[in-house]
GUDOTOR-714984 format. One line per 2 residues: number of its first residue (from 1); their letters; for each residue x, y, z of N, C-alpha, C, CB. Coordinates in pm, whole numbers, plus 50000, padded with zeros to 5 digits. Glycine has a CB too. Layout:
N
NUM) a) X:Y:Z:X:Y:Z:X:Y:Z:X:Y:Z; ... .
REM end
This chain:
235
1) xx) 51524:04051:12855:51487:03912:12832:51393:03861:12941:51612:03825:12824; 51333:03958:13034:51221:03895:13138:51280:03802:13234:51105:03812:13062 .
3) xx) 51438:03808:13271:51478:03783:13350:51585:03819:13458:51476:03725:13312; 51544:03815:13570:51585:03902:13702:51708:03845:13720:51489:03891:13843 .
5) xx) 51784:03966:13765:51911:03887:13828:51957:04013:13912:52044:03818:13704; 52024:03932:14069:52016:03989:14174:52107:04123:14164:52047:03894:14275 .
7) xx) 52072:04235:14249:52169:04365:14195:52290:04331:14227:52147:04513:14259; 52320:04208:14340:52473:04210:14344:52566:04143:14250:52509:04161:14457 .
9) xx) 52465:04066:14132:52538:03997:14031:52543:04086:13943:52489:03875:13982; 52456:04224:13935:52473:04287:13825:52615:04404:13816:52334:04349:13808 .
11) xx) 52656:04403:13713:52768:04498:13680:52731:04703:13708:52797:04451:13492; 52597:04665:13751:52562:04798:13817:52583:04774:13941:52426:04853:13799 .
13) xx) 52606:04712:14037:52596:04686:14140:52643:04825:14235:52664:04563:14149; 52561:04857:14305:52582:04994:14380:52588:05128:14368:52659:04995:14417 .
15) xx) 52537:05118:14234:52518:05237:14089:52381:05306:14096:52519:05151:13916; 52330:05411:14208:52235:05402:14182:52203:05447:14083:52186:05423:14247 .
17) xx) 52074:05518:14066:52021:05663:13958:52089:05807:14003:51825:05696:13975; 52159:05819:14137:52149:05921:14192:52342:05921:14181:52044:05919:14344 .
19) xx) 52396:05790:14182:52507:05765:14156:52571:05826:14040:52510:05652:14154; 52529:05761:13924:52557:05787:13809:52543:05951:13745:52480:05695:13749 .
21) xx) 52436:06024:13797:52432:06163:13745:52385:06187:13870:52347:06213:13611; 52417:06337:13866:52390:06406:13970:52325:06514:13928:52491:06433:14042 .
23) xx) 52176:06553:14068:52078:06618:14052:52133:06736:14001:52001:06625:14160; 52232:06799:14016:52299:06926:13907:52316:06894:13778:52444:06976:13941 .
25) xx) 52381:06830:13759:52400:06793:13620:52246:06757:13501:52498:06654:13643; 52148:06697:13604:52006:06720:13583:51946:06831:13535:51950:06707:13682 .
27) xx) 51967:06923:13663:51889:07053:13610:51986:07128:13470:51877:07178:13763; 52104:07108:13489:52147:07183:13373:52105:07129:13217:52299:07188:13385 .
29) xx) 52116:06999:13210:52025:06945:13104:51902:07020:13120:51998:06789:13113; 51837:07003:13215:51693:07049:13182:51670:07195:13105:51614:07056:13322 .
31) xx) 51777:07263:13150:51831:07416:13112:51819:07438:13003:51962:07454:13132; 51939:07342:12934:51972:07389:12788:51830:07290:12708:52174:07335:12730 .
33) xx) 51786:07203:12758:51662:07153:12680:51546:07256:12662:51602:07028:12754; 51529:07365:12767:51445:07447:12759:51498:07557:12675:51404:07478:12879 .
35) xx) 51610:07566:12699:51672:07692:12597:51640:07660:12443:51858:07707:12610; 51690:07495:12409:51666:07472:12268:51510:07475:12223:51727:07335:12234 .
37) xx) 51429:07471:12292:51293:07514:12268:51256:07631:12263:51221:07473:12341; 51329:07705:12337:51286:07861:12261:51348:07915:12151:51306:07975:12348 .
39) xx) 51460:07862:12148:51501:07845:11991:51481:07826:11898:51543:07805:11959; 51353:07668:11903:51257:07638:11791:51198:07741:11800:51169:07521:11791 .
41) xx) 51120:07828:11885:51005:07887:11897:51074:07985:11844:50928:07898:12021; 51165:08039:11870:51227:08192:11818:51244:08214:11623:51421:08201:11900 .
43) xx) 51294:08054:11636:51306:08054:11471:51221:08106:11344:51308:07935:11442; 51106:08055:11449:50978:08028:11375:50986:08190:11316:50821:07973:11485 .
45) xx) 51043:08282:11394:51001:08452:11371:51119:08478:11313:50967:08564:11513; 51158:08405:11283:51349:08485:11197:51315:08392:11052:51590:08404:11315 .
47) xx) 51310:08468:10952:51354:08469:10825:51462:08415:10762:51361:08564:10802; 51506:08306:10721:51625:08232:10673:51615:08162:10557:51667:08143:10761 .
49) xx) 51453:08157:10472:51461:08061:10393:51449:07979:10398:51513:08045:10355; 51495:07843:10301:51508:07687:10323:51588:07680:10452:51589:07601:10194 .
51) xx) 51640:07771:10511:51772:07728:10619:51693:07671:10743:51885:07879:10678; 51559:07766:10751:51477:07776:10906:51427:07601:10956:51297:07897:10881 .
53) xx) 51476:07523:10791:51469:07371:10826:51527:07279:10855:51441:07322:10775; 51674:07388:10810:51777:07260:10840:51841:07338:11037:51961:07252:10655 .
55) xx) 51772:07461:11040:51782:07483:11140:51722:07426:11253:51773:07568:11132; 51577:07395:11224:51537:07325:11334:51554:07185:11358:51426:07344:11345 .
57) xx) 51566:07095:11228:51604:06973:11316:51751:06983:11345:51572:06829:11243; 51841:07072:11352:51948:07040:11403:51933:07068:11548:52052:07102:11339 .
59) xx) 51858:07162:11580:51826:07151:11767:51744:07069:11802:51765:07270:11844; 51672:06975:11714:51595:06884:11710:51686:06767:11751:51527:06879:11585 .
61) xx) 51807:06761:11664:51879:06621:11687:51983:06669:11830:51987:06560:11517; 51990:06817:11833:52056:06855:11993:51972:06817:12075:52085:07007:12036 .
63) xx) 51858:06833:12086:51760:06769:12202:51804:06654:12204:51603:06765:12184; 51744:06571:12107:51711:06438:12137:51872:06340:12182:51624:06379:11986 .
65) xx) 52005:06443:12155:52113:06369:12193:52121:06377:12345:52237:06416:12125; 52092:06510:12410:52063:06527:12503:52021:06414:12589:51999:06606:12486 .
67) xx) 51892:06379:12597:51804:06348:12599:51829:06166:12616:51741:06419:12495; 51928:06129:12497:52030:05993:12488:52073:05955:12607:52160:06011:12406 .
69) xx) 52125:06111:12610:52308:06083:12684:52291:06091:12831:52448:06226:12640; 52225:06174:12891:52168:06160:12992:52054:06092:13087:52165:06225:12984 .
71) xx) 51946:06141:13038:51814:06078:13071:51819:05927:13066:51705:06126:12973; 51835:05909:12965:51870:05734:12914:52000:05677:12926:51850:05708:12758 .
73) xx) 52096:05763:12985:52238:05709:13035:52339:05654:12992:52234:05643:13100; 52324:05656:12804:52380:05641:12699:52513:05683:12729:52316:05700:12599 .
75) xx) 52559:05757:12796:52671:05844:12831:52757:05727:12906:52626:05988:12930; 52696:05627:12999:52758:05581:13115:52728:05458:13101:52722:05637:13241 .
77) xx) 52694:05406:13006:52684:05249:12928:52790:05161:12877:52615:05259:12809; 52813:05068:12840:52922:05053:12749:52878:05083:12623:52980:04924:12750 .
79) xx) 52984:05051:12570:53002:05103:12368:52929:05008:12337:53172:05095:12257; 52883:04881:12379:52815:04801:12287:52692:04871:12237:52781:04670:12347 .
81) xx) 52640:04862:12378:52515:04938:12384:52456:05083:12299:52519:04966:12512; 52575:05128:12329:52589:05321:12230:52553:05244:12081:52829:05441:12219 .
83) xx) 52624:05164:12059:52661:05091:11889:52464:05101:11867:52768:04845:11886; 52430:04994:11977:52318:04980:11933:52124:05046:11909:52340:04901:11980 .
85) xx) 52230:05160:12021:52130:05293:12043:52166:05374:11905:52171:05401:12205; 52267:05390:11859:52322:05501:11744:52296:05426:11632:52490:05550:11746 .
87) xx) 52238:05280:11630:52202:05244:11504:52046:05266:11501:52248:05097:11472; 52000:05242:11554:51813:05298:11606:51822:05437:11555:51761:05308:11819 .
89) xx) 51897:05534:11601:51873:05650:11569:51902:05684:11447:51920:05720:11642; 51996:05632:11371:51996:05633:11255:51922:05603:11142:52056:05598:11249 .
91) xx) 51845:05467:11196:51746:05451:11125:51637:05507:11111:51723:05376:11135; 51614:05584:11252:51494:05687:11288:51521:05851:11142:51534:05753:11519 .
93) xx) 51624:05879:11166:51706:05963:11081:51645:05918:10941:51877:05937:11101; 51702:05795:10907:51621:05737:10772:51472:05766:10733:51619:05591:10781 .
95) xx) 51424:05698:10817:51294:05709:10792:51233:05853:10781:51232:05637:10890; 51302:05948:10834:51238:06100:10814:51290:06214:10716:51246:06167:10943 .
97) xx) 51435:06097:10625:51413:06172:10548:51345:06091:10441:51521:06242:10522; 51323:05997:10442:51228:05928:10351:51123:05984:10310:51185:05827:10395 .
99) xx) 51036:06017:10470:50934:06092:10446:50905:06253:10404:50887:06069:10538; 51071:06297:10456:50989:06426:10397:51029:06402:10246:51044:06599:10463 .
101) xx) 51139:06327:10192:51160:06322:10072:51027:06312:09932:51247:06214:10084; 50946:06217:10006:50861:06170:09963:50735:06319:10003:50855:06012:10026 .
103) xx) 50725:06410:10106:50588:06503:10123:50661:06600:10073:50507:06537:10277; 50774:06610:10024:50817:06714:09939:50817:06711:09799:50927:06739:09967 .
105) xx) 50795:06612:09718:50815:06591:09590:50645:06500:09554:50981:06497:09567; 50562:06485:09640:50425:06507:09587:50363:06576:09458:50377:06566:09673 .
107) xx) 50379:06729:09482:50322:06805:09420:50392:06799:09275:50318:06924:09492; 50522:06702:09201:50603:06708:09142:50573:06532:09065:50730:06760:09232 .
109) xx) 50454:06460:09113:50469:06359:09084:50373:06344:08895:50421:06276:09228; 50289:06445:08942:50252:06472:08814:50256:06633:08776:50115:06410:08796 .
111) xx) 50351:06664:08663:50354:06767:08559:50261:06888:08563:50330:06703:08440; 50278:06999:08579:50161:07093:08571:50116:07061:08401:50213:07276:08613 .
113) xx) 50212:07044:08319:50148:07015:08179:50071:06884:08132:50252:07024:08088; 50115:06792:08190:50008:06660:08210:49894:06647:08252:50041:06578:08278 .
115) xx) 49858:06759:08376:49738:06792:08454:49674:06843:08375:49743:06868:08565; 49714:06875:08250:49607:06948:08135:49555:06838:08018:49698:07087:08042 .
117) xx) 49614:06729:08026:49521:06644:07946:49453:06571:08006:49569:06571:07862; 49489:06532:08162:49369:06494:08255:49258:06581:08284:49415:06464:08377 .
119) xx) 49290:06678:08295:49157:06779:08329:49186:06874:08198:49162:06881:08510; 49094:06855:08080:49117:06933:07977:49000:07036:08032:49106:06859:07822 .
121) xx) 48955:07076:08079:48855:07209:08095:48931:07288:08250:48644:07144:08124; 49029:07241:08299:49106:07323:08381:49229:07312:08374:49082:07314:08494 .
123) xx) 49256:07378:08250:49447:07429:08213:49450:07445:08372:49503:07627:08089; 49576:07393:08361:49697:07382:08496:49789:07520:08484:49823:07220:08478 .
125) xx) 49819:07529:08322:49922:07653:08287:49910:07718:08195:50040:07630:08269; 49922:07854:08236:49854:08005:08152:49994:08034:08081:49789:08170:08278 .
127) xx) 49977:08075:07932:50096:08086:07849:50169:08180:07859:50078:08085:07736; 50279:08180:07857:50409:08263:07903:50326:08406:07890:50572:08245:07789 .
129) xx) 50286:08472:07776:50211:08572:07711:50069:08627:07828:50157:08496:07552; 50006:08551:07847:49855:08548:07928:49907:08529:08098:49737:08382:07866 .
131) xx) 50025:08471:08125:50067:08497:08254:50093:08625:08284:50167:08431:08284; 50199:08700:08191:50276:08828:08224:50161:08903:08203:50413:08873:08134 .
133) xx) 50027:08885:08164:49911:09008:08152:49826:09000:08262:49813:09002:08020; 49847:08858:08331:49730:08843:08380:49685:08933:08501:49724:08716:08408 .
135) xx) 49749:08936:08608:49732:09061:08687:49714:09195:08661:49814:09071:08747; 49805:09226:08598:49759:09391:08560:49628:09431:08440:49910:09465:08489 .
137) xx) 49599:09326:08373:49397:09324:08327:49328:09270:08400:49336:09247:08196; 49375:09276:08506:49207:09198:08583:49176:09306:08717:49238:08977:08674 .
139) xx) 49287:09387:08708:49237:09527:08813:49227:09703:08751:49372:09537:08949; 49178:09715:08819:49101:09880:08771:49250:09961:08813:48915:09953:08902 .
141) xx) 49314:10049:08678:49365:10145:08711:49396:10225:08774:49357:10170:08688; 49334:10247:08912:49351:10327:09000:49442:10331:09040:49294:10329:09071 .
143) xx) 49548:10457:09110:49665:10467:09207:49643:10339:09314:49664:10627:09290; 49562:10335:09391:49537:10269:09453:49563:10112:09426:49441:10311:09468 .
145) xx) 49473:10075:09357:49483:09949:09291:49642:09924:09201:49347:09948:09187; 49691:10031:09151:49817:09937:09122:49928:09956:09227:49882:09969:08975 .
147) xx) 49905:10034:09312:49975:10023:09469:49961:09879:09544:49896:10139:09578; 49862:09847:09525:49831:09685:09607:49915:09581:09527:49642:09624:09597 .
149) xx) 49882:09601:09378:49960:09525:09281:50067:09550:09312:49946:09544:09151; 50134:09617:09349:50293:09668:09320:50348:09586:09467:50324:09886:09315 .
151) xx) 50272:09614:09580:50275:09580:09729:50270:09419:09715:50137:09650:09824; 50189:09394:09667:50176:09222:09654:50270:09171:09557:50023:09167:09602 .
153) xx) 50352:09224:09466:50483:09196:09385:50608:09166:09460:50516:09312:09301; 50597:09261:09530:50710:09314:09653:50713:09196:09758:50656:09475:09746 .
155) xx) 50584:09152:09797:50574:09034:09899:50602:08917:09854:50453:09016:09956; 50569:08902:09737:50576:08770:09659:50764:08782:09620:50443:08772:09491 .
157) xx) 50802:08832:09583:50961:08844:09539:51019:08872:09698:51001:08997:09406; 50991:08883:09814:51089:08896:09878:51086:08776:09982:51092:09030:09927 .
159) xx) 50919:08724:09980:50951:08637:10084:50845:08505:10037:50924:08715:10246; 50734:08497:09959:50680:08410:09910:50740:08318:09802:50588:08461:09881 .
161) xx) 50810:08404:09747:50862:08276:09624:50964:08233:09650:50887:08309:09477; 51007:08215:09795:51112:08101:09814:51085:07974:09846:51195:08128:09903 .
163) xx) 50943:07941:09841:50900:07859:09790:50777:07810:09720:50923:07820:09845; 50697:07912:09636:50565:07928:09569:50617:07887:09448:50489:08073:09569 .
165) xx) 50752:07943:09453:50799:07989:09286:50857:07827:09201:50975:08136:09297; 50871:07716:09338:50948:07594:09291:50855:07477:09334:51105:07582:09358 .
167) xx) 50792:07536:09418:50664:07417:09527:50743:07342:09581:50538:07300:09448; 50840:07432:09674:50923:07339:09799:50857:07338:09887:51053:07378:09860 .
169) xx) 50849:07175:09939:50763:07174:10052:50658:07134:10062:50745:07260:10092; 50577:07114:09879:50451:07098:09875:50339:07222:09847:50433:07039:09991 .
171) xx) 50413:07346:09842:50364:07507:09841:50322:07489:09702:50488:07649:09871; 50191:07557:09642:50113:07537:09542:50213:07634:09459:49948:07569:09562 .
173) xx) 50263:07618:09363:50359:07680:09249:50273:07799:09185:50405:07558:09121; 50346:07918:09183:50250:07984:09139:50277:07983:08958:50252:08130:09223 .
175) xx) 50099:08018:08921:50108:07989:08790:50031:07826:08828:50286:08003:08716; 50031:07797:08857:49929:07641:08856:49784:07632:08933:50021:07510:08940 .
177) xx) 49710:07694:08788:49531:07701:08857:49512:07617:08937:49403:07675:08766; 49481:07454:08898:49435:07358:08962:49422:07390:09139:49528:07244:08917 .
179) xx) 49600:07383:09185:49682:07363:09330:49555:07499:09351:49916:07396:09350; 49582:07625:09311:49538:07763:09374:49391:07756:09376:49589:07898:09288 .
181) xx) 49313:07743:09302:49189:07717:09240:49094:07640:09385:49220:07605:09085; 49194:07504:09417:49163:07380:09486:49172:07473:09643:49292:07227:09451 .
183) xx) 49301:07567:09656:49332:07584:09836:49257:07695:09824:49507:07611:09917; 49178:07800:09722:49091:07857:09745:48929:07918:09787:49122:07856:09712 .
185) xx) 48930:07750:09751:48791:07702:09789:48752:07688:09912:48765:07592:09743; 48815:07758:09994:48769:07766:10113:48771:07926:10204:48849:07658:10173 .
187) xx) 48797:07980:10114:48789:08113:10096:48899:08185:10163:48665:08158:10138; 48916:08339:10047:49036:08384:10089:49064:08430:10269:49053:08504:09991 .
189) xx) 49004:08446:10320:49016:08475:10445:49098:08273:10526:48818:08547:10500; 49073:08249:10505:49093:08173:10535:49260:08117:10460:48971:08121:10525 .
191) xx) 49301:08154:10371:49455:08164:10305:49500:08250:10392:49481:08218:10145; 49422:08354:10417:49528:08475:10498:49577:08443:10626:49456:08617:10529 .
193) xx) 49449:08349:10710:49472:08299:10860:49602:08164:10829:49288:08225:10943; 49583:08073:10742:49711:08022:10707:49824:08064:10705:49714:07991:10624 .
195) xx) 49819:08196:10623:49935:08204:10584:50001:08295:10719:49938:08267:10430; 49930:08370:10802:49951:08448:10881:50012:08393:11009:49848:08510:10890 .
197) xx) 49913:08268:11079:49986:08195:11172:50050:08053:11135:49900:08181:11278; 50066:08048:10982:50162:07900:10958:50079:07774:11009:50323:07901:11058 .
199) xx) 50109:07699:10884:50003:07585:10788:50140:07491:10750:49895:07671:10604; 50103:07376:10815:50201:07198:10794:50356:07291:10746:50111:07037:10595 .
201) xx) 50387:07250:10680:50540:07322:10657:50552:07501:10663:50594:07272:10487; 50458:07541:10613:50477:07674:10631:50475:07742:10810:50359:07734:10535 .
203) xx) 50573:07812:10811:50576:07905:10906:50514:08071:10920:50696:07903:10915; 50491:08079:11048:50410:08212:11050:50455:08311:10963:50410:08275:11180 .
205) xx) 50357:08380:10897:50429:08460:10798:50551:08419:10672:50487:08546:10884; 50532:08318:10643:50610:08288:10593:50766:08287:10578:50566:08309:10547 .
207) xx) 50794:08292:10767:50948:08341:10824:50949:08496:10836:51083:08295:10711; 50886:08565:10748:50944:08710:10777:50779:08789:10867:51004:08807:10578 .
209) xx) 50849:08777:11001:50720:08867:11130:50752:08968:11084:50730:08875:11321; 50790:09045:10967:50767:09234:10959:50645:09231:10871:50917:09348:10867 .
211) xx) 50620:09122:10831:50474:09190:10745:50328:09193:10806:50445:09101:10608; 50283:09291:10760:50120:09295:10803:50040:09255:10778:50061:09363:10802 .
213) xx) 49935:09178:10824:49822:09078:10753:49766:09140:10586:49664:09075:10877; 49744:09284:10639:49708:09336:10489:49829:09343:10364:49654:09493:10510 .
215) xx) 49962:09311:10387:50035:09287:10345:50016:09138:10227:50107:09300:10450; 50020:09041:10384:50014:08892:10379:49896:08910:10254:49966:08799:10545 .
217) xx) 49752:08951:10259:49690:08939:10174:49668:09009:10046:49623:08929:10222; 49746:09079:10056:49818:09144:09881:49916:09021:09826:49953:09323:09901 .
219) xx) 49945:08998:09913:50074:08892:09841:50017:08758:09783:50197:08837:09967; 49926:08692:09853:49788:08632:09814:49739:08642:09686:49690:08685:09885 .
221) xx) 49707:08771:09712:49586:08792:09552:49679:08795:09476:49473:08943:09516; 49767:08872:09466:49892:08865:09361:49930:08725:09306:50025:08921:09433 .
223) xx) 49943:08646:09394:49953:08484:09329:49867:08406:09281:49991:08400:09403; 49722:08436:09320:49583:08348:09293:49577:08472:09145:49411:08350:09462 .
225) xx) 49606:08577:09109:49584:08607:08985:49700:08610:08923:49518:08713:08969; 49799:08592:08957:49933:08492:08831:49904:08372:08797:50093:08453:08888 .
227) xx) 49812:08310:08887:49756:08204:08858:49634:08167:08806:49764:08160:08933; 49583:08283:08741:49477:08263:08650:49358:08231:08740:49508:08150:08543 .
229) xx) 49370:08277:08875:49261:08271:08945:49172:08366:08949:49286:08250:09045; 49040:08417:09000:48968:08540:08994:48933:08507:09082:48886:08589:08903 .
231) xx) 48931:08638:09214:48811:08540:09319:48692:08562:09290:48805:08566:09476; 48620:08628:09223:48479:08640:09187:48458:08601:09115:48424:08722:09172 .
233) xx) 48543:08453:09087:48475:08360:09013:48490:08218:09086:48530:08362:08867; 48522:08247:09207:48540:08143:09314:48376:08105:09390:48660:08215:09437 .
235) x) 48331:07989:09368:48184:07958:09418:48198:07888:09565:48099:07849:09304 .
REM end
């Protein structure tokens, strides 16, 4: 309220900073705050699925209690005060899942089948029939060539379509020209560096560090041609 009152009237009175916590108890916070950061960082390379999200803001909300209880002295306050710090944070809480609620269900606000009477010269969706063909007629017979196909099947079913296959997250659904069509236009090399060191929600590799870039980009083409994409017909 912009007004002073002397330390001996205050109910801190003789409390310093150095009082209240002690420079040990300091560094050990500082400890486990650094530990939970390599944790985020470690995550990023472990494979879990939808989990690797609910994993990180939970060391997310371990930090920042941290961080409360100490630093800010939440710990050594009265309860009024906690009441009114733990309602802030709650609301903070609110607001983020608002938002991801809302950057997750984007891609869901309009219909892949609706997107076809808005844009009638770019079907959104290839028919059950013309999907299941579409990859294996648009490459040359070779051992070779259906080895890549087979390799990019394998990538896509083990670690891409946990969320390509539903567009969690905002991930372009595979099977929907438009989304693939649109993030291709900037050329495939440039999907691969995405997808390789992790793009807004996506993580490196898509959680699983055992695959190889030439991997990463089998798994790629495999989805831009379930999706009725060609790249040599990409301008």
């Amino acid at each position: 309220m912009d007004i002073f009152v002397p330390l001996s009237l205050s109910r801190f009175a003789g409390m310093t900073d150095q009082s209240i916590i002690s420079l040990k108890t300091y560094l050990f916070v500082w400890i486990a705050l650094l530990l939970l950061l390599l944790a985020t960082l470690g995550s990023a390379y472990i494979f879990l699925g939808s989990f690797n999200i609910v994993l990180n803001f939970l060391i997310a909300v371990g930090k920042a209690l941290l961080v409360l209880a100490f630093f800010m002295h939440l710990k050594y306050i009265s309860y009024l005060t906690r009441i009114f710090a733990a309602a802030g944070f709650f609301w903070l809480v609110i607001l983020f899942g608002l938002t991801m609620s809302d950057y997750s269900t984007r891609s869901q606000l309009i219909p892949s089948e609706e997107m076809a009477h808005l844009y009638p010269e770019k079907p959104t969706q290839l028919s059950s029939q013309t999907k299941s063909n579409t990859f294996s007629s648009k490459v040359s017979k070779t051992p070779q060539a259906e080895a890549n196909v087979s390799r990019g099947r394998q990538v896509y079913n083990k670690t891409c379509s946990a969320c390509h296959e539903t567009g969690a997250l905002g991930a372009p659904k595979i099977g929907d020209k438009i989304a693939w069509k649109t993030r291709v236009q900037k050329g495939l090399d440039v999907l691969v560096f995405h997808a390789v060191n992790g793009f807004k929600a996506m993580p490196p590799k898509g959680g699983n560090s055992a695959l190889a870039q030439s991997d990463i980009r089998k798994g790629i083409i495999y989805m831009l041609n379930e999706s009725g994409v060609e790249l040599k017909q990409i301008k």
